[in-house]
C-alpha positions in Angstrom: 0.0 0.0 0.0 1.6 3.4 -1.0 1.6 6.4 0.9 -0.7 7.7 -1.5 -3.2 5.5 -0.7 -3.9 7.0 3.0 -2.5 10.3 2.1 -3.3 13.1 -0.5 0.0 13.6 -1.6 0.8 16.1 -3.7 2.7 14.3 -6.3 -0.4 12.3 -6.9 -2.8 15.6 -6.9 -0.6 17.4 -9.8 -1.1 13.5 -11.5 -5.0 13.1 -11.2 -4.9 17.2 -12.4 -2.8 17.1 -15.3 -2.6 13.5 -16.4 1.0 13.4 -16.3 3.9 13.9 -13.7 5.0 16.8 -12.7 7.6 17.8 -10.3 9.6 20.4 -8.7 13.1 21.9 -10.0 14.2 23.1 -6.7 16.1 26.8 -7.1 18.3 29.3 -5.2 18.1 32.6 -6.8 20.3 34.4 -4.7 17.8 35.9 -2.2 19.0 36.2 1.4 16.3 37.1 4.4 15.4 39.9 6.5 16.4 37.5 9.4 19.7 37.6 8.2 20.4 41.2 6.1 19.8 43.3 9.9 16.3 44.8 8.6 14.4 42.3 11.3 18.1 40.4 12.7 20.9 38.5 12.5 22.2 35.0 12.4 18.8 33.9 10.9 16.8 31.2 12.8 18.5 29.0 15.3 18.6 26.2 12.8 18.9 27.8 9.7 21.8 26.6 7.5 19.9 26.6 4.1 21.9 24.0 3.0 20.2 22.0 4.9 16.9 22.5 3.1 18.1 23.8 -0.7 21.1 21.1 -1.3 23.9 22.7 -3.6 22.0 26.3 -2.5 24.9 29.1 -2.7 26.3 27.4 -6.1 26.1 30.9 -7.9 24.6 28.7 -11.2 22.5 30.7 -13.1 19.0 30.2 -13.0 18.9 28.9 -16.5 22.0 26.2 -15.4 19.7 25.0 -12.4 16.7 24.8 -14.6 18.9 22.5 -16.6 20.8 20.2 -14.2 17.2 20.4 -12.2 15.0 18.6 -15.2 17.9 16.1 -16.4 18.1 15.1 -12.6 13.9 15.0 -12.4 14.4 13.1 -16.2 16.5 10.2 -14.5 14.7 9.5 -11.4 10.9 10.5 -12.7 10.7 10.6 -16.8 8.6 14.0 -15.6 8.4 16.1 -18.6 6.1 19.0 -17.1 7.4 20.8 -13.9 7.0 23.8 -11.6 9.9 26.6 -10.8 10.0 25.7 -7.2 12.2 29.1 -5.9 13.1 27.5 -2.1 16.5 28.6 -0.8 15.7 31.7 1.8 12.9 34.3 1.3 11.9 34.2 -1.9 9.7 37.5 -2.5 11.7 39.8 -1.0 13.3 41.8 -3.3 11.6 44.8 -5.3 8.3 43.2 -7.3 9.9 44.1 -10.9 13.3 42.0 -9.8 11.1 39.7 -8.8 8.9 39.6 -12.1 11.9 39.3 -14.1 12.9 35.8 -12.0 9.6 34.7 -12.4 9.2 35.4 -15.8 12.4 33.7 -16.8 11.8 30.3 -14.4 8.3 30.7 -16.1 9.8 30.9 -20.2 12.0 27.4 -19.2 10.3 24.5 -21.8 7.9 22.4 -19.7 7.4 24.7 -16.9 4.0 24.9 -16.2 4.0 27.5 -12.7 5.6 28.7 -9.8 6.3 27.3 -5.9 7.6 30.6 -4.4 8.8 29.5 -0.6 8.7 32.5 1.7 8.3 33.7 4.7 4.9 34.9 6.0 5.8 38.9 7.0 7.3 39.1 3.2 4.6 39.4 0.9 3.5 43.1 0.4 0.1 43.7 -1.8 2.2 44.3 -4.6 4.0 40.1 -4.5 0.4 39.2 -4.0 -0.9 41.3 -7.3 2.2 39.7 -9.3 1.7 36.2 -7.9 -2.3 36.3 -8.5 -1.6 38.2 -12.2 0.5 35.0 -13.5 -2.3 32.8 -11.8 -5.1 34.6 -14.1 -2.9 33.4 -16.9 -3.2 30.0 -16.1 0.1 29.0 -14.8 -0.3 26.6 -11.4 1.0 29.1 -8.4 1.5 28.2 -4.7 2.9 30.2 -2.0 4.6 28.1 0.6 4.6 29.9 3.8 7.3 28.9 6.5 5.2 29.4 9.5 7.0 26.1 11.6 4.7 26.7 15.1 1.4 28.5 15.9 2.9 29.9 18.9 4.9 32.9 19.0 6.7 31.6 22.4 8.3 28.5 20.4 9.0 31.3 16.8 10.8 33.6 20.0 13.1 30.8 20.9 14.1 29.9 17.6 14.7 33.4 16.4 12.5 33.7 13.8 12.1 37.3 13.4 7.8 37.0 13.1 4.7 35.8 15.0 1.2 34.1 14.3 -0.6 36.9 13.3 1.8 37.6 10.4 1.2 33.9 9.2 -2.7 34.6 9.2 -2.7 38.1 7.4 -0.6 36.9 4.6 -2.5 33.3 4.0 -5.5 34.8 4.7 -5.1 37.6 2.0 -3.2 34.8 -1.0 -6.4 32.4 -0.2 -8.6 35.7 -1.1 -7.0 36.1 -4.0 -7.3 32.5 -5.0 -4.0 31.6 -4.4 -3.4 28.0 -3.2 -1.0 28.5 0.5 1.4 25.5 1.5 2.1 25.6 5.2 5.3 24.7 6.3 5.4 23.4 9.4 8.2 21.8 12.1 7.4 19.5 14.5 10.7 19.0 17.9 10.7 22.8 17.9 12.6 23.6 21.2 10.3 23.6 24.1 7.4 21.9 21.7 5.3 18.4 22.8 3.0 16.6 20.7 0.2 18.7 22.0 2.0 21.9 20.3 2.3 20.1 17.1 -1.4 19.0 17.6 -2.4 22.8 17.9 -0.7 24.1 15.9 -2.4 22.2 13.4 -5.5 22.9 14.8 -4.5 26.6 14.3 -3.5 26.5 11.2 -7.2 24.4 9.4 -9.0 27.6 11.4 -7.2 30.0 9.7 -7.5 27.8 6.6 -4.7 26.3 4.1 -4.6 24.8 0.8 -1.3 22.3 1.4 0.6 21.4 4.0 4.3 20.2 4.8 6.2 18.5 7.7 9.4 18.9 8.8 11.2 17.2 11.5 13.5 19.3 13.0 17.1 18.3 12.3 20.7 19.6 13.9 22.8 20.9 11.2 26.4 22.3 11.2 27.3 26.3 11.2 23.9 27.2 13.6 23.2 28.8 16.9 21.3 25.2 17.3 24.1 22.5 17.3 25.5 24.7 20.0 23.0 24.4 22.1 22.5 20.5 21.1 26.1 20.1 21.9 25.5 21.7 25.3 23.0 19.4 26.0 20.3 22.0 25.8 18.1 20.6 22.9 17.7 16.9 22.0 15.9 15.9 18.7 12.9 13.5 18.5 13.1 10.2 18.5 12.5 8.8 14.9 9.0 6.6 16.2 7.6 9.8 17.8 7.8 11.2 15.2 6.1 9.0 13.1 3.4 8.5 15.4 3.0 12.4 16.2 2.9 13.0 11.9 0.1 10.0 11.8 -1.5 12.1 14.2 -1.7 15.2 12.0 -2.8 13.4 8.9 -5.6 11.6 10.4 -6.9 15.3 12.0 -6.6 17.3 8.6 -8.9 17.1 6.1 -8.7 15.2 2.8 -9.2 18.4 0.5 -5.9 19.5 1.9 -2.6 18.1 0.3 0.1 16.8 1.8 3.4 18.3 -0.4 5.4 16.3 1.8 5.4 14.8 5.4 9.2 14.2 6.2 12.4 16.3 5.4 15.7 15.2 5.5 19.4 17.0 5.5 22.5 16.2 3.4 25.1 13.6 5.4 27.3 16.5 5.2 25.4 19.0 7.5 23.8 16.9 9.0 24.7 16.2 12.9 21.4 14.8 14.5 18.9 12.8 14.6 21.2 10.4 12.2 17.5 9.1 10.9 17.0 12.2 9.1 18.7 10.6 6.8 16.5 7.9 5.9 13.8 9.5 4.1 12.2 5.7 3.1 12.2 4.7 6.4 10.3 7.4 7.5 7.7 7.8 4.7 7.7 3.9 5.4 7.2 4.2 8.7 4.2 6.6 8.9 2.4 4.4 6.0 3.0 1.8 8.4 1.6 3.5 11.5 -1.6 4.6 9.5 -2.2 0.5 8.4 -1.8 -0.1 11.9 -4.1 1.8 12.8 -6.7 1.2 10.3 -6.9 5.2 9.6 -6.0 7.5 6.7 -6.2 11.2 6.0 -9.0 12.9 7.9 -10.1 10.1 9.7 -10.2 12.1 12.9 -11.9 15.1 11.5 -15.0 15.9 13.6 -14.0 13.1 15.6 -12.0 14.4 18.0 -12.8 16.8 20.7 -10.2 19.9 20.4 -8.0 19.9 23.6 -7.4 23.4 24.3 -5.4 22.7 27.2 -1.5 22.4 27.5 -0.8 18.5 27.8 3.1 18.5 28.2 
């Protein structure tokens, strides 16, 4: 039984909409974040080495050399002939909207690219992104804005140094989805200081506000951040890979079938990587929560309705 079969996985939504593959060339374009430049701080988020997310980010290819290397790479492991710009190394709309256009526009001219993933961060996206973003939309081109929201709780986005809060998260999504553009909410689960429950409300949090797509990330000690230091001291240990697993079946069963799943684990080059060493094994994961689901007898949305929402803290 595939993943796909409990889960509406994204892969397999692009399928049943197109009638053909499609996947994502994953590009750096040279952005850097307001985290980082000194306009909101410095150092960027405890556990941001992008690396770690974009592999062979900070390459200086040209966008036209990625788009290359990117759809031979997709060719050999896929046969996918139709694919979307995904723009995913740091913030990705912030720069000034006709720099921005001109990216875009060139990602968008590539042969078989059929629309845009712009990953971003939620207090980034001025009037003007969303009037671009929704303008190639009306053209027809498939558009998502993946917003790296991680937690619902401004206490867990402090510790972590991420430079924004909840209510930046819900203005933004709230005013793409108005538009009619599709949001993908990124989200972490082991944040420092986090138990299931957080992950559970987070979620919760998130379907009220409303989303179109959704991704889970464990979080994962990488080289070169203000995290392994603390993990080294002892200060933050990484989940266990079965919690994991059991807290993601948790969030699939609780959110709704309408909602896809772009993807459910994450993993970090062996380079970077220092902890957990599972992170890794990407199979063993997505094997793992396909398992737990079986086991269970429960698939995507299973729980909707079904289960009272705790809005008490159960550490």
């Amino acid at each position: 039984m595939p993943l796909s079969d409990v889960v509406n996985t994204f892969g397999q939504w692009l399928l049943a909409r197109y009638g053909q593959r499609v996947h994502k060339i994953a590009l750096d374009a040279g952005f850097t974040c307001p985290n980082r430049d000194g306009s909101k701080g410095v150092g960027g988020c405890t556990f941001c080495n992008n690396a770690s997310f974009s592999p062979g980010a900070r390459l200086h290819k040209s966008l036209d050399e990625q788009m290359q290397s990117g759809r031979l790479g997709v060719g050999r492991c896929t046969r996918a002939e139709k694919y979307l710009a995904y723009f995913q190394a740091y913030t990705n709309t912030y720069a000034d909207v006709e720099e921005l256009r001109k990216l875009y526009d060139q990602a968008l001219a590539y042969p078989g690219v059929i629309g845009l993933a712009i990953g971003t961060r939620p207090d980034c996206v001025p009037p003007a992104v969303l009037d671009l973003l929704e303008g190639y939309r009306d053209q027809g081109q498939e558009v998502w804005l993946e917003l790296g929201l991680q937690s619902a709780f401004d206490e867990s986005l402090a510790k972590v140094n991420r430079g924004h809060g909840f209510a930046e998260y819900v203005a933004t999504c709230r005013a793409a989805r108005q538009r009619g553009l599709p949001v993908c909410t990124h989200l972490i689960l082991g944040l420092p200081g986090e138990t299931d429950w957080h992950g559970r409300e987070t979620l919760n949090r998130v379907l009220d506000v409303g989303t179109d797509g959704l991704k889970l990330h464990p979080l994962h000690v990488v080289k070169h951040t203000l995290l392994a230091h603390q993990w080294r001291l002892g200060e933050y240990s990484p989940m266990a890979m079965d919690d994991y697993i059991r807290l993601a079946a948790d969030l699939i069963e609780r959110t709704p079938e309408c909602i896809t799943y772009h993807r459910v684990t994450g993993t970090a080059p062996a380079d970077v990587l220092l902890a957990p060493a599972w992170c890794q094994r990407k199979w063993a994961v997505l094997n793992g929560i396909e398992n737990e689901l079986k086991r269970r007898k429960t698939r995507q949305g299973s729980c909707v309705g079904t289960i009272n929402r705790d809005i008490r803290h159960a550490a």
